[in-house]
C-alpha positions as CSV (number, residue, x, y, z in Angstrom):
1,X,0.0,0.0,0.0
2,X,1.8,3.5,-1.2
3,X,-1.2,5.8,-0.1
4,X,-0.4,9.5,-1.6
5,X,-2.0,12.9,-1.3
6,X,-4.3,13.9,-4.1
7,X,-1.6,16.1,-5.6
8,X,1.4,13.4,-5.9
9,X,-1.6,11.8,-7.1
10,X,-2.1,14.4,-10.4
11,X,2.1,14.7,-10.3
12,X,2.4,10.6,-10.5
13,X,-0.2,9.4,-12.8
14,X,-0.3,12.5,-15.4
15,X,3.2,13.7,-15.6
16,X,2.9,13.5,-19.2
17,X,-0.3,15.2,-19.7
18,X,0.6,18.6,-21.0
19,X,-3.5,19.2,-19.2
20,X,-4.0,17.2,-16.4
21,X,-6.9,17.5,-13.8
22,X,-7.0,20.0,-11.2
23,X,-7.3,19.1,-7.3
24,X,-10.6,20.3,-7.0
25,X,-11.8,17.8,-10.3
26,X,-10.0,15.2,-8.5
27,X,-11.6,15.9,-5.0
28,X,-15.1,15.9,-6.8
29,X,-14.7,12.8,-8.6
30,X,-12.7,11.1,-5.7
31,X,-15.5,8.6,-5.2
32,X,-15.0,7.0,-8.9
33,X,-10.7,6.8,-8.2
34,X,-9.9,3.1,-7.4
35,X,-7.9,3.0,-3.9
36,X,-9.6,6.2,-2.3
37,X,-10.1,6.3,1.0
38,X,-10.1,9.3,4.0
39,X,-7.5,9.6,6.1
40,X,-8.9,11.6,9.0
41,X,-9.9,14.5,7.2
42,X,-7.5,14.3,4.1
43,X,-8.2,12.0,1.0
44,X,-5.6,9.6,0.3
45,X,-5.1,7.5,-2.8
46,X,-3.6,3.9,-2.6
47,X,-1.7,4.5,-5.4
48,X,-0.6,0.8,-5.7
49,X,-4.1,0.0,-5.9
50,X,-5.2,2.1,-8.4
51,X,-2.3,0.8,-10.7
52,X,-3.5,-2.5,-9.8
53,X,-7.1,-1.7,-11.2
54,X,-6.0,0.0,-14.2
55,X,-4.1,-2.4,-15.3
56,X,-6.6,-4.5,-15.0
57,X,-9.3,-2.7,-16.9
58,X,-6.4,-1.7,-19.6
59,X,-6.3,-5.9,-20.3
60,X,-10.3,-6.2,-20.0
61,X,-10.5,-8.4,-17.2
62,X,-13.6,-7.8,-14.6
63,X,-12.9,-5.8,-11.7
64,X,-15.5,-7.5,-9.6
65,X,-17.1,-10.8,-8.7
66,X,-20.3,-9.7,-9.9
67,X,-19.1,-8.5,-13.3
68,X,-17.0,-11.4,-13.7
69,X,-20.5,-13.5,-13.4
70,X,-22.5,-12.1,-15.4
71,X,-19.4,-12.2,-18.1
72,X,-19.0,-16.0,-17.3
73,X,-22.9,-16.1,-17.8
74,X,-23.0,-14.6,-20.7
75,X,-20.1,-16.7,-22.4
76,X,-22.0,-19.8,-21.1
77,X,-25.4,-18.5,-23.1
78,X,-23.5,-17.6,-26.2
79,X,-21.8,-21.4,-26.4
């Protein structure tokens, strides 16, 4: 777990965005970022975590039991 303040956040995961996301876009869309979690009053980011995910969703695989389910359902129907 490598949890990091919302702005090593922006610095780590868009250093090569020549636009990348304020604090206060990240604040209000903090409940959709992977790893996200309060640390007493600050907002962390478990930036391991979120790599984790987004690797994951980069290579298509299903980020939950339920979605990997209904996937498994839907191959079985399709057969």
């Amino acid at each position: 777990m490598r949890p990091v303040s919302i702005r090593s956040f922006i610095e780590i995961v868009y250093c090569c965005d020549e636009d990348p996301p304020s604090e206060s876009t990240i604040r209000r869309r903090i409940h959709e970022i992977p790893g996200a979690f309060r640390d007493g009053r600050r907002w962390r980011i478990d930036l391991d975590y979120y790599l984790e995910v987004m690797d994951a969703r980069i290579r298509g695989l299903p980020e939950t039991l339920h979605e990997a389910s209904f996937l498994q359902s839907l191959a079985n129907q399709l057969r």
